[in-house]
C-alpha positions in Angstrom: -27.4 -13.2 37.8 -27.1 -10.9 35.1 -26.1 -11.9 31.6 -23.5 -10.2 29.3 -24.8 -8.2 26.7 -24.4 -9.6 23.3 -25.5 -6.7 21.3 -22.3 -6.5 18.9 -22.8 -9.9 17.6 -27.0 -9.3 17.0 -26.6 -7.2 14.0 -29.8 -8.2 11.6 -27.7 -6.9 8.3 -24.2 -7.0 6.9 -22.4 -4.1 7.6 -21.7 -2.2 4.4 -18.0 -0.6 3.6 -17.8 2.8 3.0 -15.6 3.4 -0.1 -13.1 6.2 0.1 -14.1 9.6 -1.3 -11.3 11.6 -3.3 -13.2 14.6 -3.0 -13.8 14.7 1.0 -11.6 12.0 1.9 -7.2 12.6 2.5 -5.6 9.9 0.7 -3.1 7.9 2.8 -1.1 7.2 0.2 -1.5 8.4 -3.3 -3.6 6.2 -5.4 -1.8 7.2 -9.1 -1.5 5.0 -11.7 2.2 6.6 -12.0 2.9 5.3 -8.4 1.2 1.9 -9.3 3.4 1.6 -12.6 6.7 2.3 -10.4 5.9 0.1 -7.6 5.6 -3.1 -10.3 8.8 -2.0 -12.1 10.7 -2.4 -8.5 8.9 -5.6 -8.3 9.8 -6.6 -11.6 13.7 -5.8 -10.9 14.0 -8.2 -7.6 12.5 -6.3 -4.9 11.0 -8.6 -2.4 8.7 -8.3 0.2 7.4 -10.2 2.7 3.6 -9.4 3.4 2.6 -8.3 6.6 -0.1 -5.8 8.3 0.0 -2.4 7.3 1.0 -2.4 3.7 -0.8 -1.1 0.9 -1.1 -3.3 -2.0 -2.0 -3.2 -5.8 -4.4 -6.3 -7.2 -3.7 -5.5 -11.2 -4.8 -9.1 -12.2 -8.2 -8.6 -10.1 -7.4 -11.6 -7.9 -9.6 -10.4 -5.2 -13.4 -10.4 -5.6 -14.1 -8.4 -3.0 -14.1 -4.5 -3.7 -11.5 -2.2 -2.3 -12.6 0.7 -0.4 -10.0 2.5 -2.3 -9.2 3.5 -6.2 -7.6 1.5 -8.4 -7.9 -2.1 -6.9 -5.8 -0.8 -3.7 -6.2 -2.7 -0.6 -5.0 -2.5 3.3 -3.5 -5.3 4.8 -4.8 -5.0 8.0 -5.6 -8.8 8.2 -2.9 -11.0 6.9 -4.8 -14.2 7.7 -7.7 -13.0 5.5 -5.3 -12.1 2.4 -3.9 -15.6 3.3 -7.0 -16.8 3.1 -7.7 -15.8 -0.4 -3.9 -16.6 -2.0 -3.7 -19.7 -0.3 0.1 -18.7 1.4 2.6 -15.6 2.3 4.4 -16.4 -1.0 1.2 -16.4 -3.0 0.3 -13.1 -1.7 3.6 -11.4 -2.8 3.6 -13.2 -5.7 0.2 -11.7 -6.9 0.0 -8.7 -5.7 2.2 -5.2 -5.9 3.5 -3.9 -2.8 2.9 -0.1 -2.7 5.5 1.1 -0.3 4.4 4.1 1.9 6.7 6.7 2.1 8.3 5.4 5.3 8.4 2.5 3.9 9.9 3.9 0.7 12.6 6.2 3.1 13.8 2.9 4.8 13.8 1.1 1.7 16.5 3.2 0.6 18.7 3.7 3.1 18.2 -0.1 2.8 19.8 -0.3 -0.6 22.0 2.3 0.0 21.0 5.1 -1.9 22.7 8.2 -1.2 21.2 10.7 1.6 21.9 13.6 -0.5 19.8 12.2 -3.6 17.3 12.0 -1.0 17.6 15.1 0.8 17.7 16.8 -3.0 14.2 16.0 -3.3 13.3 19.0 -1.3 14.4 22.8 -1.4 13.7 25.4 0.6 12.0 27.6 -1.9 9.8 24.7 -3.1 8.7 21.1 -1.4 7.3 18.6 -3.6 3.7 18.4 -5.0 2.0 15.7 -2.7 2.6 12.3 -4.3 5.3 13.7 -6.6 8.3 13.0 -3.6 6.8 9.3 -3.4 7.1 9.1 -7.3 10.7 10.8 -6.6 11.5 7.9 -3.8 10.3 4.8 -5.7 12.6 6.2 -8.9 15.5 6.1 -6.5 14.9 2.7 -5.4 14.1 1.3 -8.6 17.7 2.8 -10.1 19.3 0.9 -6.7 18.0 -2.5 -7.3 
């Protein structure tokens, strides 16, 4: 009879993260204090967001020991039930942290809360398209003069 291997589960050491690099790494979202300050303001004026995988968040109040892999106290949710595990519930999670909205996430925020598709559509031109990070900034300001 021949046993399964076990290999994965025999490591002798912890693996180690690898922190992100701004100088060889491609940020997946920006990681601007601008961006950061924006994102609280729309949490500050009502909007609400329920927590789930594959959201970027801020920790400001440095409510999570552990080290982010990225700038600025930015984290991943790509385990809800271990950012549960730290804040106790879903509400404690959104209450303490800032969502940073990607910009899909930002796009259907705002056809959400019904801002025009030609304020939207005016953040481009043909001759110039946004710095990167500056039509994010551009998207969060819509949605903060919506809510």
């Amino acid at each position: 009879m021949i046993k399964p291997c076990r290999i994965l589960y025999c490591r002798k050491e912890p693996m180690k993260p690898i922190a992100f690099n701004p100088a060889t790494d491609a940020a997946p979202i920006p990681f601007e204090p601008e961006h950061q300050q924006l994102a609280r303001s729309m949490k500050q004026r009502g909007l609400t967001w329920k927590p789930h995988v594959g959201c970027f968040v801020w920790d400001p109040e440095r409510h999570i020991e552990v080290e982010s892999p990225f700038p600025l106290r930015v984290y991943f949710i790509l385990s809800l039930p271990r950012f549960i595990g730290i804040f106790g519930d879903l509400e404690a999670v959104a209450d303490k942290l800032v969502w940073l909205p990607t910009w899909h996430q930002a796009r259907l925020l705002a056809l959400r809360l019904g801002v025009d598709q030609k304020k939207i559509c005016g953040l481009w031109s043909l001759e110039s398209a946004p710095a990167p990070g500056s039509e994010l900034l551009d998207l969060y300001r819509l949605i903060l003069a919506a809510l």
